[in-house]
Backbone bond lengths (Angstrom), bond angles and torsions (degrees), N, CA, C in turn:
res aa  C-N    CA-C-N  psi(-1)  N-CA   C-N-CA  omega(-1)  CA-C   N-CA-C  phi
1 X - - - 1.443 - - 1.525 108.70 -
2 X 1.420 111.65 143.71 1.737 107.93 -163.51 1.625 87.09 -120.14
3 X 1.605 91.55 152.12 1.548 90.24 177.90 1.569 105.65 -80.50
4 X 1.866 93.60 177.69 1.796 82.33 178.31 1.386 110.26 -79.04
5 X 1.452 119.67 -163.59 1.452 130.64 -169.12 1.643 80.13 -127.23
6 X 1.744 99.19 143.83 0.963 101.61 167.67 1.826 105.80 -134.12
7 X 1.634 97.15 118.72 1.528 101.77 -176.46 1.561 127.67 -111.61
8 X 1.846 77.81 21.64 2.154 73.30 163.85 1.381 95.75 -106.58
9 X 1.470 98.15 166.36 1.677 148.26 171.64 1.725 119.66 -48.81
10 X 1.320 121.69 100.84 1.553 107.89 178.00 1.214 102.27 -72.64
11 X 1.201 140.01 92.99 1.501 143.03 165.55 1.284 117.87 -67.63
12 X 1.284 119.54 -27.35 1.128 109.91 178.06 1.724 129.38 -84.52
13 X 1.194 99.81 -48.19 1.852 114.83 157.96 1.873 105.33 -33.88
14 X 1.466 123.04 -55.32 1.081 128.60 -161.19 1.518 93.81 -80.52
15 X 1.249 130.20 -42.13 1.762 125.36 177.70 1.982 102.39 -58.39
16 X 1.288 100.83 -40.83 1.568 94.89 -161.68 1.713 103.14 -61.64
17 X 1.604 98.54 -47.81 1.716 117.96 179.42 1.702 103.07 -27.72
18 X 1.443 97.39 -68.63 1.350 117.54 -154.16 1.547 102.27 -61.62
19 X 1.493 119.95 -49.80 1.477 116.38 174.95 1.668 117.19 -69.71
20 X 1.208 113.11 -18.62 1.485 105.04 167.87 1.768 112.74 -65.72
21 X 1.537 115.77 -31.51 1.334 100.01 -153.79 1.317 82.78 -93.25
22 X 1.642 134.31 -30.69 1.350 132.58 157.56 1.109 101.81 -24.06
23 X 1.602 129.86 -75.08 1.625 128.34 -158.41 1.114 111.84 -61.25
24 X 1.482 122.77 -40.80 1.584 115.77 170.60 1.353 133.34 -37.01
25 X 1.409 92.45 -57.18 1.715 97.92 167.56 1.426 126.61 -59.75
26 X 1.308 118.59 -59.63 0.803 106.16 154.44 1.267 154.49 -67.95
27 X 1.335 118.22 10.98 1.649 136.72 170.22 1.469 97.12 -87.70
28 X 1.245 99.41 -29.72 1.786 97.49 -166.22 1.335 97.77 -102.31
29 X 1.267 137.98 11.10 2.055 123.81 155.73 1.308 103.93 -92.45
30 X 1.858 124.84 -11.27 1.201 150.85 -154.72 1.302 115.91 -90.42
31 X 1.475 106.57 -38.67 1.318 129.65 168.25 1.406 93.14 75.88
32 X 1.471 132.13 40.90 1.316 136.37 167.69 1.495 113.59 -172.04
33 X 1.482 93.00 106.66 1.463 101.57 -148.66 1.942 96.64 -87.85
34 X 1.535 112.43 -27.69 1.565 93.30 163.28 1.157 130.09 -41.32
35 X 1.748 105.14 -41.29 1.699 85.74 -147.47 1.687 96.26 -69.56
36 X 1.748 109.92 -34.45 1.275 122.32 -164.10 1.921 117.29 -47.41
37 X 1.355 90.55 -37.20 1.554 104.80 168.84 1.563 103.16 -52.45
38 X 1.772 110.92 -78.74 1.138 128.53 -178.83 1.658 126.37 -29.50
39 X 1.572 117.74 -37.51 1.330 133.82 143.98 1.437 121.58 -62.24
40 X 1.249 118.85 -43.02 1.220 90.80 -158.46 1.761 110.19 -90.73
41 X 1.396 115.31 -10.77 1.104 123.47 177.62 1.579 108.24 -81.24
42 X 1.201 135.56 -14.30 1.312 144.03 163.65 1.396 105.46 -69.39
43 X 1.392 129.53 -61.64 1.375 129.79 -174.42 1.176 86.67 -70.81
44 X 1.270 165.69 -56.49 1.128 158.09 -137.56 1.986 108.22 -78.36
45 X 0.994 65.01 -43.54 2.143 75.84 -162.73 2.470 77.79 -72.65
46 X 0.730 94.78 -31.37 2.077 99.16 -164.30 2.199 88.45 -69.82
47 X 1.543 100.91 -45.27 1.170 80.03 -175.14 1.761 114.31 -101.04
48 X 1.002 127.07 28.49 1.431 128.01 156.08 1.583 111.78 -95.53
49 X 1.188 117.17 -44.49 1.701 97.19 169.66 1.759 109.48 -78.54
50 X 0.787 132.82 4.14 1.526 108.79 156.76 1.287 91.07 -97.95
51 X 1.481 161.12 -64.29 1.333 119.48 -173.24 1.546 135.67 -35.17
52 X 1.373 110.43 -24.39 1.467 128.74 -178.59 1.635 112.72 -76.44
53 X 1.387 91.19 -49.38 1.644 100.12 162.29 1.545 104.05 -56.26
54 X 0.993 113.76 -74.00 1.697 119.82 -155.59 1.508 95.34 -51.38
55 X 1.609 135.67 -38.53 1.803 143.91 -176.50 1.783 92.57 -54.73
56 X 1.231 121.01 -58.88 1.713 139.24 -139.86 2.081 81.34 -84.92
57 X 1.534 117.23 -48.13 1.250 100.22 -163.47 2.151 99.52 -91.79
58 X 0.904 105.78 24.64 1.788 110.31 -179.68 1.412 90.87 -79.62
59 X 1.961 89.59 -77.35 1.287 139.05 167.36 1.479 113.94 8.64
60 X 1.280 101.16 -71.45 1.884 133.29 177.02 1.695 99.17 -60.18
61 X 1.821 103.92 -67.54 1.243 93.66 -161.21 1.816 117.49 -78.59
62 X 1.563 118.87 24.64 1.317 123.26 161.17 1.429 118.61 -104.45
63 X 1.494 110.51 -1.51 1.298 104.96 173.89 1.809 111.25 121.15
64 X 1.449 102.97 -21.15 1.455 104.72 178.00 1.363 128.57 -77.89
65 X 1.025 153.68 173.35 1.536 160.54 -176.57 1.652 93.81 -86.51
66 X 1.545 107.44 169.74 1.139 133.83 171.13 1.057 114.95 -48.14
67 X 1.557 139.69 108.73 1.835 118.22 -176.46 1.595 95.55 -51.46
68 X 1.317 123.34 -59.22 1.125 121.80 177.61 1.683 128.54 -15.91
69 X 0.839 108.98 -46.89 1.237 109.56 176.31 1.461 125.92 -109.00
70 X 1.371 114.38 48.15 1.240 119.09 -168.65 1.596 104.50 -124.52
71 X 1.131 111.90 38.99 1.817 136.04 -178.68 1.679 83.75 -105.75
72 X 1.807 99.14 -49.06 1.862 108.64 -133.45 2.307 91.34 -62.56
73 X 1.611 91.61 -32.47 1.572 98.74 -172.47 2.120 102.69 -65.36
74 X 0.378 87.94 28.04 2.300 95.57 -164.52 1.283 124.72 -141.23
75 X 1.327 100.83 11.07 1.605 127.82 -176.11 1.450 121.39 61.99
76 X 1.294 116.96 21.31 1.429 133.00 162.38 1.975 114.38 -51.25
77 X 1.242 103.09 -167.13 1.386 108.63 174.10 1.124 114.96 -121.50
């Protein structure tokens, strides 16, 4: 028995990534590297689910199924 394949996108991990190293920098021209964290992981985590949104509504409007539910086609639950 093979596991399933899973071929959606962690968008969100990669939004949080990206606004942390965002916040760094800018925490650190800031000379306050909390808040910069504290921002940038907010915008970060804000802009990975709308990329996920924006993947899921492409997705749909080219004709494909839900990534989401592409376990359910593989005998998943």
């Amino acid at each position: 028995m093979t596991e399933p394949v899973n071929k959606s996108a962690a968008f969100l991990p990669i939004g949080m990534g990206a606004g942390i190293a965002i916040g760094v920098g800018v925490g650190t021209a800031m000379d306050n590297l909390g808040l910069g964290i504290a921002l940038g992981l907010a915008i970060g985590a804000g802009l990975g689910v709308a990329m996920s949104a924006g993947h899921r509504a492409r997705s749909r409007r080219d004709g494909g199924a839900d990534p989401r539910d592409e376990h359910k086609d593989q005998g998943g639950e």
